[in-house]
Residue frames as a rotation matrix with the C-alpha (Angstrom) as fourth column:
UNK 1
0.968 -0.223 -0.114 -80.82
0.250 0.819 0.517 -7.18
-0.022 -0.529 0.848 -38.72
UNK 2
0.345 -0.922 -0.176 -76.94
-0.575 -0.355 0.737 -6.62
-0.742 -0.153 -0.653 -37.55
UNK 3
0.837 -0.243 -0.490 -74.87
-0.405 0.326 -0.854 -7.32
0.367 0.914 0.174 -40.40
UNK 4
0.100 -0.921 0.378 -72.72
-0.936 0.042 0.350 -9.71
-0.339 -0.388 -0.857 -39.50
UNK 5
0.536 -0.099 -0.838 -71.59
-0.525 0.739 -0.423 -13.51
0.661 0.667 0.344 -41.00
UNK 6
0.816 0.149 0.558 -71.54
-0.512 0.632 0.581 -16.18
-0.266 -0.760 0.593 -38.57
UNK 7
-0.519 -0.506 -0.689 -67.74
-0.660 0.750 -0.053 -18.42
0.543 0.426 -0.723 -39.21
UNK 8
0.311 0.335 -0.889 -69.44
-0.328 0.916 0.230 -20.74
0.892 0.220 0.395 -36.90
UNK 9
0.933 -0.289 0.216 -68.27
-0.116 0.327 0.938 -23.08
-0.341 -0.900 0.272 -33.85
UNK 10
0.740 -0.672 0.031 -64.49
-0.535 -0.617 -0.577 -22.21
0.407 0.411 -0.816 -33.82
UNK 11
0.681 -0.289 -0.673 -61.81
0.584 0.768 0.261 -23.54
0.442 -0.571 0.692 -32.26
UNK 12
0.797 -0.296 0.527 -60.67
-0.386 -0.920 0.067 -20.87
0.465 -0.256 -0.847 -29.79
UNK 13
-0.038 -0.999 -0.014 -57.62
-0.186 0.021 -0.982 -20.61
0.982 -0.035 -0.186 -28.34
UNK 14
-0.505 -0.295 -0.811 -56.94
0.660 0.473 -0.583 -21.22
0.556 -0.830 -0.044 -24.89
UNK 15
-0.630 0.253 -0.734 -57.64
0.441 -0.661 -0.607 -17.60
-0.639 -0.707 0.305 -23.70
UNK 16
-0.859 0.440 0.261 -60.52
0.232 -0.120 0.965 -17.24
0.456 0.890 0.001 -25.89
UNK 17
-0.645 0.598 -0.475 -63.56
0.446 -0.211 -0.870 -15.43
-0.621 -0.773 -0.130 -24.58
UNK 18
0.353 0.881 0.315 -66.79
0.916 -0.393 0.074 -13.65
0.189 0.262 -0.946 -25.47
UNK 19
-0.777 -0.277 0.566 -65.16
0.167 -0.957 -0.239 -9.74
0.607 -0.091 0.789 -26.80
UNK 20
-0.078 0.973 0.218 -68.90
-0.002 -0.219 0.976 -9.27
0.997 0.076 0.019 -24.86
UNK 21
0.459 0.195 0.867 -69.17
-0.700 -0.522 0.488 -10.03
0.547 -0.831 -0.103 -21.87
UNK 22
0.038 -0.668 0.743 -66.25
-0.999 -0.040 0.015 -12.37
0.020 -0.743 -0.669 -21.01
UNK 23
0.637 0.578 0.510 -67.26
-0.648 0.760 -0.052 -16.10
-0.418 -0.297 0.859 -21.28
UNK 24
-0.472 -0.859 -0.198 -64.62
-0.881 0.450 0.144 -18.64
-0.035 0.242 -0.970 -21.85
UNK 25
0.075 0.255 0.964 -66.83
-0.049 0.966 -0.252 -21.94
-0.996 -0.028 0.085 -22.30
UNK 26
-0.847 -0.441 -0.297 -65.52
-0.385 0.124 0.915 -23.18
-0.366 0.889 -0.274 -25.71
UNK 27
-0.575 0.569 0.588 -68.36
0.796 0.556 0.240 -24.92
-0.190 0.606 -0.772 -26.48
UNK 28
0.246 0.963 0.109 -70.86
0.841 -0.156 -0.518 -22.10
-0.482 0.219 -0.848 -26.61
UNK 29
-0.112 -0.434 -0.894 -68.10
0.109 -0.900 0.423 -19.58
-0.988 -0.050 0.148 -28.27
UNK 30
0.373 0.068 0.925 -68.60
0.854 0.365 -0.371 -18.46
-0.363 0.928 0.078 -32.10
UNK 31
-0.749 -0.472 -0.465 -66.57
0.176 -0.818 0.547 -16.19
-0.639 0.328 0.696 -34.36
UNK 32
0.689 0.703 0.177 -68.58
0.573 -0.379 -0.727 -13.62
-0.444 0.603 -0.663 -36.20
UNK 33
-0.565 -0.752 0.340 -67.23
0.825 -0.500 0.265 -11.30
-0.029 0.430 0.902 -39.13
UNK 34
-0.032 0.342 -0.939 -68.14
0.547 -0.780 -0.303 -7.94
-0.836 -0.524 -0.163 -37.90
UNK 35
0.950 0.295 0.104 -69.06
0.261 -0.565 -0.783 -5.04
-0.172 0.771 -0.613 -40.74
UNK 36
0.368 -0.892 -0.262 -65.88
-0.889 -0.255 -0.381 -4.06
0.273 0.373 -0.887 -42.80
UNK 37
0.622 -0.353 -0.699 -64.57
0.081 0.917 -0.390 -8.07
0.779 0.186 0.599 -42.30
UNK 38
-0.705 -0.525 0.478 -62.91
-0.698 0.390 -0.601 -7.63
0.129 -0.757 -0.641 -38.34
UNK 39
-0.160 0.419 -0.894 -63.44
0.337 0.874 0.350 -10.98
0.928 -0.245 -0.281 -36.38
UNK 40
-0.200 0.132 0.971 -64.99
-0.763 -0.643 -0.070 -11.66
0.615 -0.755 0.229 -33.43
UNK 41
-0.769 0.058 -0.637 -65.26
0.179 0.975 -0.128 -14.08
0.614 -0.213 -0.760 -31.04
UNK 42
-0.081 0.743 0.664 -69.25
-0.814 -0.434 0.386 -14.16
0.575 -0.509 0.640 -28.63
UNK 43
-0.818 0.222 0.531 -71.08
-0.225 0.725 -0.651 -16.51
-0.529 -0.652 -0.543 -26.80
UNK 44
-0.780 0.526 0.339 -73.78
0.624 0.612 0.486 -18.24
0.048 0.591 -0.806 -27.92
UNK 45
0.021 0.408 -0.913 -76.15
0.515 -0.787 -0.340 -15.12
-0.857 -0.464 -0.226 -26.14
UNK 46
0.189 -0.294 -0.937 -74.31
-0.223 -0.942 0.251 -12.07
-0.956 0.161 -0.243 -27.66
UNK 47
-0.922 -0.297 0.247 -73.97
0.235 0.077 0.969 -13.91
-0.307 0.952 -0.001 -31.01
UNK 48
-0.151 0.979 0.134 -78.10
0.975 0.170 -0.143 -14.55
-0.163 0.109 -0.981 -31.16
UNK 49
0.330 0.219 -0.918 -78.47
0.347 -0.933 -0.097 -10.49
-0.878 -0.287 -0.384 -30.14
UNK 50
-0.537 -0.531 -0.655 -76.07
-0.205 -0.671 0.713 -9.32
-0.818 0.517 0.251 -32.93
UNK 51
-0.745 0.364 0.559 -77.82
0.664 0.478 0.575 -11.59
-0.058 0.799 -0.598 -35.47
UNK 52
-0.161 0.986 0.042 -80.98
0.986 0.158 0.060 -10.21
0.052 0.051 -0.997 -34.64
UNK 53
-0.240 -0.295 -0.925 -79.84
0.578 -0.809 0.108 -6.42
-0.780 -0.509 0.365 -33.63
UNK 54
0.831 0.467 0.302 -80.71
0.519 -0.454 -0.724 -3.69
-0.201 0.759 -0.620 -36.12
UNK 55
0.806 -0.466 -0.365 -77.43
-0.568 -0.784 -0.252 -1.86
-0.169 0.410 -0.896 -35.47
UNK 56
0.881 -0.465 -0.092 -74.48
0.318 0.723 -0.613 -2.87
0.351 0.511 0.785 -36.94
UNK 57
0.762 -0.646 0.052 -70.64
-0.034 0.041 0.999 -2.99
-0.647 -0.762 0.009 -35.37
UNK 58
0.875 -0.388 -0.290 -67.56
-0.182 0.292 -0.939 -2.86
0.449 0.874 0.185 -37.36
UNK 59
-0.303 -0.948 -0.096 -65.24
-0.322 0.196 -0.926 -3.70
0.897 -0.250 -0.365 -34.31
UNK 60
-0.459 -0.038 -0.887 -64.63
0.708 0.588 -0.391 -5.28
0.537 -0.808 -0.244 -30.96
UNK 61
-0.908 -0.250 -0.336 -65.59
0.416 -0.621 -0.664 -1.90
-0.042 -0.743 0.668 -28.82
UNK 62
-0.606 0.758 -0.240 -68.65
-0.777 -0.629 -0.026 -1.05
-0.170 0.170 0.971 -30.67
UNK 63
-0.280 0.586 -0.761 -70.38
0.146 0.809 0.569 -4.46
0.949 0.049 -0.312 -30.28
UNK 64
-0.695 0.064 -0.717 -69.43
0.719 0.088 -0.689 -4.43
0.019 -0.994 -0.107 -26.46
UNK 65
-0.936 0.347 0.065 -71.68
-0.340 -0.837 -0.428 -1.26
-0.095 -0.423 0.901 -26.67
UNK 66
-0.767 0.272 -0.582 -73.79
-0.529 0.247 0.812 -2.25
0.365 0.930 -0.046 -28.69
UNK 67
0.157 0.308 -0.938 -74.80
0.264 0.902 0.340 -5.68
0.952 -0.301 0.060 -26.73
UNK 68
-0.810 -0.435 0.393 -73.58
-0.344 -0.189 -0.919 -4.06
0.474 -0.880 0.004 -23.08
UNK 69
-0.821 0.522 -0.230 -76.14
0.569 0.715 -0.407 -5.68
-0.048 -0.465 -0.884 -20.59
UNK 70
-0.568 0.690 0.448 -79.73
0.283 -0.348 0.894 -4.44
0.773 0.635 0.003 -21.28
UNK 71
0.045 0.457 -0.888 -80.76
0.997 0.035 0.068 -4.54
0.062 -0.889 -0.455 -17.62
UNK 72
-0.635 -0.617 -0.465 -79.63
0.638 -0.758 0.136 -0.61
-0.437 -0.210 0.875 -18.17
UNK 73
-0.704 0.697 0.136 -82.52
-0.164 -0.346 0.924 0.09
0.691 0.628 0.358 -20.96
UNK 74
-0.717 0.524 0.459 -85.37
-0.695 -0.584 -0.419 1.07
0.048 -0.620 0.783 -20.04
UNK 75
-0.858 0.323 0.398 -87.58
0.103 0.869 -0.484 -1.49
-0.503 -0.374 -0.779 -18.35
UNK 76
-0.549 0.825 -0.130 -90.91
-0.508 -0.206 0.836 -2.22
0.663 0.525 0.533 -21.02
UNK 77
-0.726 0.545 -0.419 -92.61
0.456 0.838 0.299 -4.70
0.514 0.026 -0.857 -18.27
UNK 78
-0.670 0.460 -0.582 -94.25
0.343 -0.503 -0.793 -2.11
-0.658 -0.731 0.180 -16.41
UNK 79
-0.803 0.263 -0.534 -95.94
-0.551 -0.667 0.501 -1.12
-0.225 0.697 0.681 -19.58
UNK 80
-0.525 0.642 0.558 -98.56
0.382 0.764 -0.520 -4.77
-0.761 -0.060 -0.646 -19.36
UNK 81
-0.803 0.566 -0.188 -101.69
-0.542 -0.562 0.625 -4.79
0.248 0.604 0.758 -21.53
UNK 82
-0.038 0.904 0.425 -104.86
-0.991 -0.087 0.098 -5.54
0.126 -0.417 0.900 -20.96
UNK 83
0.496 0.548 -0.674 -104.93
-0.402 0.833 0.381 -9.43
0.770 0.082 0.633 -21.64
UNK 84
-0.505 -0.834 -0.222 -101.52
0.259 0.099 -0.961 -9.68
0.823 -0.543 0.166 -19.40
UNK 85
-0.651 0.425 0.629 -103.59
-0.743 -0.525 -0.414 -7.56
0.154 -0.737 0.658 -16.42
UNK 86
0.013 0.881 0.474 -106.29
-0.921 -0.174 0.349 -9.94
0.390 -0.441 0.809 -16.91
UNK 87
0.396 -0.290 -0.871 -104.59
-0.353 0.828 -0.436 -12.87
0.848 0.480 0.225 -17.13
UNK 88
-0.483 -0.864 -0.142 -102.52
0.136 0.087 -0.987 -12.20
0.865 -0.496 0.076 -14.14
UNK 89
-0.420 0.611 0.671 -105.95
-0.887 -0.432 -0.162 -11.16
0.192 -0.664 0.723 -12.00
UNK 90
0.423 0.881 -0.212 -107.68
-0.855 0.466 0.228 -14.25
0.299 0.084 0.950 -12.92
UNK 91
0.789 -0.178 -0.588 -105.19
0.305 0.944 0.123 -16.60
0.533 -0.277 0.800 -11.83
UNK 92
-0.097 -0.389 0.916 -103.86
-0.452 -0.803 -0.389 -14.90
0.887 -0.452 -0.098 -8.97
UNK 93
0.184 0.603 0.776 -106.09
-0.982 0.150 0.116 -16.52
-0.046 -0.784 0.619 -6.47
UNK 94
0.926 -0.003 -0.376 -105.82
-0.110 0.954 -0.278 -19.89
0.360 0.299 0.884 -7.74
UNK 95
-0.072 -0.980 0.185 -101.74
-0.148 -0.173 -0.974 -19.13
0.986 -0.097 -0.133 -7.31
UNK 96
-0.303 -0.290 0.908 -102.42
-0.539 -0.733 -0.414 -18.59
0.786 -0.615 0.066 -3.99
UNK 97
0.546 0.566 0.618 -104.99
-0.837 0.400 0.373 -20.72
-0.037 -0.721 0.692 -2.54
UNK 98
0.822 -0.315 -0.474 -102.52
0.067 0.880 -0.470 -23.85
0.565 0.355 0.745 -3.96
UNK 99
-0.168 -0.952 0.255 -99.39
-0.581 -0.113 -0.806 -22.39
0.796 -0.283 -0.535 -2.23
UNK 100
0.369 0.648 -0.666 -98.44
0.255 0.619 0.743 -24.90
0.894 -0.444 0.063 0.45
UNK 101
-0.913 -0.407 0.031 -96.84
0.221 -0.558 -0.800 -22.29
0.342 -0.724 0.599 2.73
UNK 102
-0.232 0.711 0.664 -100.53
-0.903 -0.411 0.125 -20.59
0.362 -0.570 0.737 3.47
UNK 103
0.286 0.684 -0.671 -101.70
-0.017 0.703 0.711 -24.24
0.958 -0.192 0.213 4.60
């Protein structure tokens, strides 16, 4: 898990934002203390991720990497498994015959 210590709901400053990806709603902003004790300030998102992240950050530049938007990694949904495949066969039809565009 990313080593990092949560201060909590903060009271940011005016121009306070997610070092991540920008967000300025105060309510969902929290300062974390980043490896080697720098602050940060996330969103409620990019805090969850870091918590849970295996690597660890010890500034503002190497979180942003860190967390940068995952739509870039490689995509796992093409990868399905069987119960997903059958799941998605067997109530296919049903999807369909309910839709009330085909009526």
């Amino acid at each position: 898990m990313g080593a990092c210590h949560m201060v909590g709901a903060m009271n940011p400053t005016e121009n306070a934002r997610c070092c991540v990806c920008g967000w300025t709603d105060k309510r969902s902003l929290v300062g974390v203390v980043l490896t080697g004790g720098a602050h940060a300030t996330l969103c409620g998102t990019h805090a969850l991720m870091h918590r849970k992240s295996a690597a660890t950050a010890t500034s503002e530049p190497e979180l942003r990497r860190v967390l940068r938007d995952r739509r870039a990694r490689r995509d796992r949904r093409c990868e399905g498994d069987e119960l997903g495949a059958a799941l998605t066969a067997a109530f296919q039809s049903e999807r369909r015959s309910g839709d009330r565009r085909d009526a």
